[in-house]
C-alpha positions in Angstrom: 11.0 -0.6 -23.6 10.5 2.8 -24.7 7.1 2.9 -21.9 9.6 1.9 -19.5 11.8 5.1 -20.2 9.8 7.0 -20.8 7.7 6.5 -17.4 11.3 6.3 -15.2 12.3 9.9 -16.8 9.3 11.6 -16.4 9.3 10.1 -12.6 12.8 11.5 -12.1 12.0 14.8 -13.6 9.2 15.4 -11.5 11.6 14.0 -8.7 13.7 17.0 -9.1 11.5 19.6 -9.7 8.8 18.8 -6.9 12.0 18.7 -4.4 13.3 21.7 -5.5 9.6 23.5 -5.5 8.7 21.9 -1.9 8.6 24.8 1.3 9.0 23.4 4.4 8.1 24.2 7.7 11.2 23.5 10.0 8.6 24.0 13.4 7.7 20.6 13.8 5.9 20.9 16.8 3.1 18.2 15.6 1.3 15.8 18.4 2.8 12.1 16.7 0.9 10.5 19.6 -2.4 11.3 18.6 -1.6 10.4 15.2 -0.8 7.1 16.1 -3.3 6.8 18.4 -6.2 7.4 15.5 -3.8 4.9 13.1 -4.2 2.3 16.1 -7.9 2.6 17.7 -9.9 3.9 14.7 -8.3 2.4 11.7 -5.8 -0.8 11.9 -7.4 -2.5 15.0 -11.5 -2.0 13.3 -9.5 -3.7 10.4 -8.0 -6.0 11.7 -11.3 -7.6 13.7 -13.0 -6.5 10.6 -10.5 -9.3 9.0 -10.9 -11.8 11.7 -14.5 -11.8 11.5 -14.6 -12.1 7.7 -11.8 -14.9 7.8 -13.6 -16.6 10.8 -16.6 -16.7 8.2 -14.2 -18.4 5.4 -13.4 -20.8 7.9 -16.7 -22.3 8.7 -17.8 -21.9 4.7 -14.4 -23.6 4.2 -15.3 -26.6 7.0 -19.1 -27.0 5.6 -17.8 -27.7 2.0 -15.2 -30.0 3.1 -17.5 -32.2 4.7 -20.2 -31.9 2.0 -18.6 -31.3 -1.4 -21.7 -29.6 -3.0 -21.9 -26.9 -5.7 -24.1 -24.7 -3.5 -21.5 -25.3 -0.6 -19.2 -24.3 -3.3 -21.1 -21.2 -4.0 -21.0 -20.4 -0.5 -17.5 -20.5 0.1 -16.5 -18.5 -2.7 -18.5 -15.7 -1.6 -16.6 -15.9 1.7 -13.7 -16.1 0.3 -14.2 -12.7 -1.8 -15.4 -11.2 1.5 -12.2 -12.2 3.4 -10.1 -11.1 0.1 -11.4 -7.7 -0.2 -11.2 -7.4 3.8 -7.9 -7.9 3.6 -7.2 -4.8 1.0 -8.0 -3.1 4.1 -5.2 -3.9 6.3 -2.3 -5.5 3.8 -0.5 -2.0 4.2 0.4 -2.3 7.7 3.4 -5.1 8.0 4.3 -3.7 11.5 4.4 -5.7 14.8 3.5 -9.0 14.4 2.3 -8.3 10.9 5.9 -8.2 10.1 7.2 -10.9 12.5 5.3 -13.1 10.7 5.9 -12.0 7.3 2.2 -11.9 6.9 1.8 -10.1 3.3 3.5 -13.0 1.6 1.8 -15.8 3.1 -1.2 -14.3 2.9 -1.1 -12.7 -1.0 1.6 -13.7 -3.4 0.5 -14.0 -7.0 0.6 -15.2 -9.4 0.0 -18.5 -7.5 2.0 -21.8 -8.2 -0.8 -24.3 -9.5 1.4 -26.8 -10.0 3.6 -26.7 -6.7 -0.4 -26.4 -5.1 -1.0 -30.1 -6.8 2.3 -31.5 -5.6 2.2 -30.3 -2.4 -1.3 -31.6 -1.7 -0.8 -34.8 -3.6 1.9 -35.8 -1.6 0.3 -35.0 1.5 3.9 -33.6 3.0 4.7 -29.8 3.3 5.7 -27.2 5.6 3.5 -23.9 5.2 5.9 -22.1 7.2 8.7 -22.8 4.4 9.0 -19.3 1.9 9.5 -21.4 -0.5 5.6 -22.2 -0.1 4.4 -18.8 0.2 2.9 -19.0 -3.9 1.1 -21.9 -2.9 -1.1 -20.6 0.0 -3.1 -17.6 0.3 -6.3 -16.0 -0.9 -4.5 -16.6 -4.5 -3.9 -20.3 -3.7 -7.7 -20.5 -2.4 -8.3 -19.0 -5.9 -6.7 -21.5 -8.1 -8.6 -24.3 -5.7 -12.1 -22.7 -5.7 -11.9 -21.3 -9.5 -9.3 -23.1 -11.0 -8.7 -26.7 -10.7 -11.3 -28.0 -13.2 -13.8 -26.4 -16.2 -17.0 -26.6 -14.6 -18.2 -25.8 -11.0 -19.5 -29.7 -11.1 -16.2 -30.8 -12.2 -14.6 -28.9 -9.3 -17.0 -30.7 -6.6 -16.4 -33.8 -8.2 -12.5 -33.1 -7.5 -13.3 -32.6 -3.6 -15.5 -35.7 -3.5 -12.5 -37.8 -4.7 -9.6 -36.5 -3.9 -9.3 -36.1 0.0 -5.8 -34.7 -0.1 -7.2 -31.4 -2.1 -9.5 -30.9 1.0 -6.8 -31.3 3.5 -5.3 -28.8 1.4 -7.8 -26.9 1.2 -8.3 -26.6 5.1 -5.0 -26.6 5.9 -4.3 -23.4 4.2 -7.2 -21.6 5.1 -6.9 -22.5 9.0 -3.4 -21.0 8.4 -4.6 -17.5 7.2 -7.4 -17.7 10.3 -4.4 -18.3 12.9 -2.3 -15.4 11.6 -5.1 -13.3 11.1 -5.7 -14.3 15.2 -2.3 -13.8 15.8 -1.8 -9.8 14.4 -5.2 -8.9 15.9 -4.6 -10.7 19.5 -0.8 -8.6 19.3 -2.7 -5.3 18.4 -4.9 -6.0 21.6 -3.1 -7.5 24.1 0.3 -5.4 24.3 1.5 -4.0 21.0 -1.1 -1.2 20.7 0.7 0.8 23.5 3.9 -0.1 22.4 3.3 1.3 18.9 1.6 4.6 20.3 4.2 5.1 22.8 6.9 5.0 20.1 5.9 8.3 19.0 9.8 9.9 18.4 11.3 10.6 15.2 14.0 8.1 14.8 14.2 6.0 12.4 12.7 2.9 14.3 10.0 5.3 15.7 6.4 4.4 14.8 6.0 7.0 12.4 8.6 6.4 10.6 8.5 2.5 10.4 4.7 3.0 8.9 4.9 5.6 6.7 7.8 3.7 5.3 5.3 0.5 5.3 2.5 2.7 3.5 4.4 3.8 0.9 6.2 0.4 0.3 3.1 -0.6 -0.3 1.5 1.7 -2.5 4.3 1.6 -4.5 5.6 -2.1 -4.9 1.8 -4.0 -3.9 -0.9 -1.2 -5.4 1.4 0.5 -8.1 2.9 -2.2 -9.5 1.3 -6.0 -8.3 -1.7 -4.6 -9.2 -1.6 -2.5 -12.4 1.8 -2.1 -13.8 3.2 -6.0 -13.7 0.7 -7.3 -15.7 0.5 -4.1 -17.9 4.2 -5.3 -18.7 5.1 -2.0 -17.2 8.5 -3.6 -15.7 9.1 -6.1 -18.8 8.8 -6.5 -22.9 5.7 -7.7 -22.6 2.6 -8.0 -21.2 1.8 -10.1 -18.4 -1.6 -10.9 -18.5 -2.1 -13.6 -16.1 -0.4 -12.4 -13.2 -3.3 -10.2 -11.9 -4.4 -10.7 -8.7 -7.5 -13.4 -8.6 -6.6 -14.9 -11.9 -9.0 -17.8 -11.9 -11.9 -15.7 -10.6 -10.7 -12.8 -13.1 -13.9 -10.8 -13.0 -13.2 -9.3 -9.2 -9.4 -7.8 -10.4 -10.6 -4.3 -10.1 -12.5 -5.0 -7.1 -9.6 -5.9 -5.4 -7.9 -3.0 -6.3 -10.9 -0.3 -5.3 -10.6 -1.4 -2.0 -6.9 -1.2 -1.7 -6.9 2.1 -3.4 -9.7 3.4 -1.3 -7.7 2.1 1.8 -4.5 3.9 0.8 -6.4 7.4 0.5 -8.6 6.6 3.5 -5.3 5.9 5.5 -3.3 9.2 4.3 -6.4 11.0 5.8 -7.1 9.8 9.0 -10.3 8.5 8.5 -11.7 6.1 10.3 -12.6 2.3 9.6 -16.3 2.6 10.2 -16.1 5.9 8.2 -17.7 7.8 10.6 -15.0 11.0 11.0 -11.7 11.1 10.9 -8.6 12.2 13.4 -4.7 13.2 13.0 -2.8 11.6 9.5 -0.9 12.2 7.1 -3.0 15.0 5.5 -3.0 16.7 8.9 0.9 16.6 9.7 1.6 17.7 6.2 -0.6 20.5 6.6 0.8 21.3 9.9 3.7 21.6 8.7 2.4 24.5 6.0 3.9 22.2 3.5 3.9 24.0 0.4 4.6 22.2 -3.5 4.9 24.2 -6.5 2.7 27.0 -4.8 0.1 24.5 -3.6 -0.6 23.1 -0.4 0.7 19.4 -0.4 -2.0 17.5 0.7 -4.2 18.8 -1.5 -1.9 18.2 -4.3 -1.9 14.0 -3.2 -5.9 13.7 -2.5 -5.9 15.0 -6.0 -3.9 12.8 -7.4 -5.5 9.9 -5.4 -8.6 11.4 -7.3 -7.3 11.5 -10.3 -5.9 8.1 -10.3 -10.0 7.0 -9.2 -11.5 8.5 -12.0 -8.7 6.8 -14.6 -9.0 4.1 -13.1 -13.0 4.0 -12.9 -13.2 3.2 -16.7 -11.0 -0.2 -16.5 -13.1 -3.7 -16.7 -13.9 -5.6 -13.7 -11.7 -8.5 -15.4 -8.1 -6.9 -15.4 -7.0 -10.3 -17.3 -9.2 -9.0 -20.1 -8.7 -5.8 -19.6 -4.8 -6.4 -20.0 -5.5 -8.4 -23.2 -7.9 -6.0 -25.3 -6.7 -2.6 -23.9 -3.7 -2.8 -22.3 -3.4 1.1 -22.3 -6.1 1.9 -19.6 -4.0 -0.3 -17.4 -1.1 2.4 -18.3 -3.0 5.3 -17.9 -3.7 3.8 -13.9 -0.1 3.1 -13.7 1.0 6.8 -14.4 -1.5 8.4 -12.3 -0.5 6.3 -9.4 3.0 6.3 -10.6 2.5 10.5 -9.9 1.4 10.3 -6.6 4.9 7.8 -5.8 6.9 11.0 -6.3 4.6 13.4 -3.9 4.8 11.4 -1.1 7.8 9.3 -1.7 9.7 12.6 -2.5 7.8 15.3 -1.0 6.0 14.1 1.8 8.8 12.2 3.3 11.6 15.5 3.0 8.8 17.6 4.1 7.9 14.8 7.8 12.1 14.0 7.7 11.6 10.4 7.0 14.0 8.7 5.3 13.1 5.3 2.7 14.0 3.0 4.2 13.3 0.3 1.3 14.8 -0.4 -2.0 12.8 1.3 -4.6 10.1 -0.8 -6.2 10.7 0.1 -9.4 12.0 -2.9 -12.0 10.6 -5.6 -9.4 
């Protein structure tokens, strides 16, 4: 409890103080098109085939074990299944469009997983993926449990698919799932909504901007922040909660889950592109625009050194957050806080300095 005050007091003092120490340039003169323009053709679309393809890939591993239940095929489609994961990091930010129509994020990554409500549900052959009530039983972390988690050994877990044809219905019926929506956002992006988006380039509310930088910081805050590091830390409760890291049943690819989220969070604040070959307008380039000025230091450069900060802090955790949560719990908090500081220069600074208002209740004590 006293980590949990401590971390909400020094948030709100830097709150204050960072608001009252931001300069603002009122000339906002800034070309939002071609802002959105990079955010569309160089980053989110490249993502978003980059996801199709690697889900595509999942699908077929997912079909060839299906039909032959063999610890090699098993092998196979677990390495598919990490590709399609971490390809995901990479786009889970933008819920907007049909991303958000679709409620996308929690059907597609809502952990911890229900093992038990995954049993049920494929025992009895009956369910309805489209129900919410199901979202904790499908996903990458419901793929987890069935590829990593549903007996001891890797023979054991074959044997399971050999004999028990409702876990591979399951098991296809969920995957095919995150293949369609995946189809879905990218064919939106392409056929229609990609214009729509960079056309929306005002500064209301339900303008473009707006509506994603609202997205990105949602997610930094509540998915990165604390699904990632602080919930299982027990930043938010009296204890630690070890087993709800993301990829519990695989355990050892925890951090590299979160490398690629965090790397897609600064990558995204700075324009650059998917393929990582240059980089256009963002949010570095707005802010520094706008000459926006914190505590006698340009703002952007304040964030991307946080972000850097938060890397290096984060560089020393184990690749197994489960373990890492269970024999030294405090590097998780030391990741927490230095993402925790970076919340209050965008959330607070950032967003007075570009006129955006949250548009989300805050994240904290979820």
């Amino acid at each position: 409890m006293k980590k949990i005050l401590s971390v909400l007091l020094l948030s709100l003092i830097a709150w204050a103080c960072t608001e009252d120490e931001t300069q603002i340039n009122d000339n906002d003169s800034f070309d939002r098109a071609a802002m959105l323009t990079n955010w569309a053709d160089n980053i989110i679309i490249p993502g978003y085939v980059n996801y199709n393809s690697k889900v595509d890939v999942l699908a077929e591993a997912k079909s060839t074990f299906t039909s032959n239940p063999t610890v090699e095929n098993l092998s196979t489609l677990r390495a598919a299944w990490l590709a399609a994961y971490v390809s995901w990091q990479k786009v889970s930010m933008f819920e907007i469009g049909k991303a958000e129509t679709l409620g996308l994020r929690g059907y597609t990554n809502i952990y911890p997983t229900n093992a038990t409500e995954i049993e049920q549900l494929a025992s009895s052959g009956t369910y309805d993926l489209e129900l919410p009530s199901t979202r904790d039983a499908q996903g990458f972390p419901a793929l987890d449990y069935l590829l990593n988690g549903t007996a001891t050994t890797d023979a054991e877990i074959v044997a399971r698919f050999n004999t028990e044809e409702s876990l591979s219905i399951y098991l296809s019926d969920i995957t095919d799932r995150l293949k369609n929506h995946a189809a879905l956002v990218l064919d939106d992006w392409q056929n229609g909504y990609r214009d729509t988006f960079v056309s929306n380039d005002g500064s209301s509310a339900t303008s473009s901007v707006n509506k994603l930088v609202n997205d990105y910081m949602f997610y930094y805050e509540k998915h990165l922040r604390a699904g990632k590091i602080g919930i299982p830390a027990g930043v938010f409760s009296n204890t630690t909660l070890s087993t709800n890291v993301e990829a519990f049943y695989k355990q050892d690819v925890s951090k590299t889950l979160f490398d690629a989220a965090l790397q897609a969070s600064v990558d995204f604040f700075n324009g650059k592109h998917f393929d990582g070959n240059g980089q256009g307008e963002s949010l570095k380039s707005y802010l520094d625009f706008l000459n926006t000025i914190t505590g006698g230091e340009q703002l952007s450069a304040l964030i991307n050194n946080q972000f850097d900060q938060a890397k290096q802090i984060s560089s020393t955790l184990d690749e197994n957050f489960y373990q890492q949560v269970e024999s030294n719990n405090e590097a998780m908090l030391f990741t927490y806080d230095e993402l925790q500081k970076n919340v209050v220069l965008m959330k607070v600074d950032m967003f007075q300095a570009l006129n955006v208002k949250v548009d989300f209740v805050d994240a904290d004590g979820d």
